[in-house]
N, C-alpha and C positions, 0 to 999 in steps of 0.2 A: 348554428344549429341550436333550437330550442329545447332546453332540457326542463321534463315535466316534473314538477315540484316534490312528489312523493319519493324522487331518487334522492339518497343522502348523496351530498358530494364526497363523503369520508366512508369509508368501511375497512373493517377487521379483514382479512385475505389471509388463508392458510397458502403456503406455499406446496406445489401439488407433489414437487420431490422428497422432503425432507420433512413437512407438515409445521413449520415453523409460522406462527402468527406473525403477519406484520402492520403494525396498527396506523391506523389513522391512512389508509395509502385513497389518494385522490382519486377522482371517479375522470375517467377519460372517455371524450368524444369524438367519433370519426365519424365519415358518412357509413361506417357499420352501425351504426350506433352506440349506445354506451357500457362502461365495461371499467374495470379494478384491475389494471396492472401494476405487478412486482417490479421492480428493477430488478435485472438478471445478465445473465454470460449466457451464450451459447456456448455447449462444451463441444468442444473443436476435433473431437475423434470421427470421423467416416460412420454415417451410420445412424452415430447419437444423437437422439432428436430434444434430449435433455436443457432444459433452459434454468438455469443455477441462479439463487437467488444468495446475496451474502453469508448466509448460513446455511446454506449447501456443501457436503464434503466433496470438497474441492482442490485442485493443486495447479500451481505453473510450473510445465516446462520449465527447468533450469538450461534445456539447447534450444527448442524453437521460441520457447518464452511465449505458448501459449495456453489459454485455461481448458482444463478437462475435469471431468470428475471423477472420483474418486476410484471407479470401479476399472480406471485407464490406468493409473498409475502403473506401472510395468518393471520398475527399477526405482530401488530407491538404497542410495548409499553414500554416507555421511553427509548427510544434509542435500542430496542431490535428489531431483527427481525427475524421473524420462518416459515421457509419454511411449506407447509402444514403435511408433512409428521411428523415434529418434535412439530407441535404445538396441535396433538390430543393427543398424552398423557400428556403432560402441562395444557391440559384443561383437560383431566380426573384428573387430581392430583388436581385441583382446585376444580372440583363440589366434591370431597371426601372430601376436607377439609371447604368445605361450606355446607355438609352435619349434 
């Protein structure tokens, strides 16, 4: 594909999450045409259509070990953190054993 001379191949890209500049990001071509993508995560909660770029508040799962953002976080203690999905049966294991 031809790309027409007036397009920089570099451009400045605010990140649309978190508004973070990320400089110099290369100009990519498909048969949509042309276009400035982030490198990013999709955050992996049901739902969330959030695409998380480096400096996005972000966290991994310490059970499924996978990325969410920040607004998933559900449980967080001593350095643990549980997406919601992983932290209902943690809390079911705990009112049985405080039962």
């Amino acid at each position: 594909m031809r790309i027409r001379s007036n397009i920089p191949r570099t451009a400045d890209v605010d990140c649309p999450n978190c508004g973070a500049t990320h400089l110099k990001v290369a100009l990519q071509v498909d048969e949509g045409g042309a276009y400035y993508k982030i490198d990013s995560t999709p955050c992996n909660q049901d739902g969330c259509h959030k695409r998380l770029c480096s400096t996005c508040s972000q966290f991994r799962c310490s059970d499924c070990l996978l990325t969410f953002c920040e607004e998933h976080l559900d449980v967080e203690y001593s350095g643990f953190k549980l997406c919601s999905v992983c932290a209902r049966p943690r809390a079911e294991e705990y009112e049985e054993a405080c039962a």
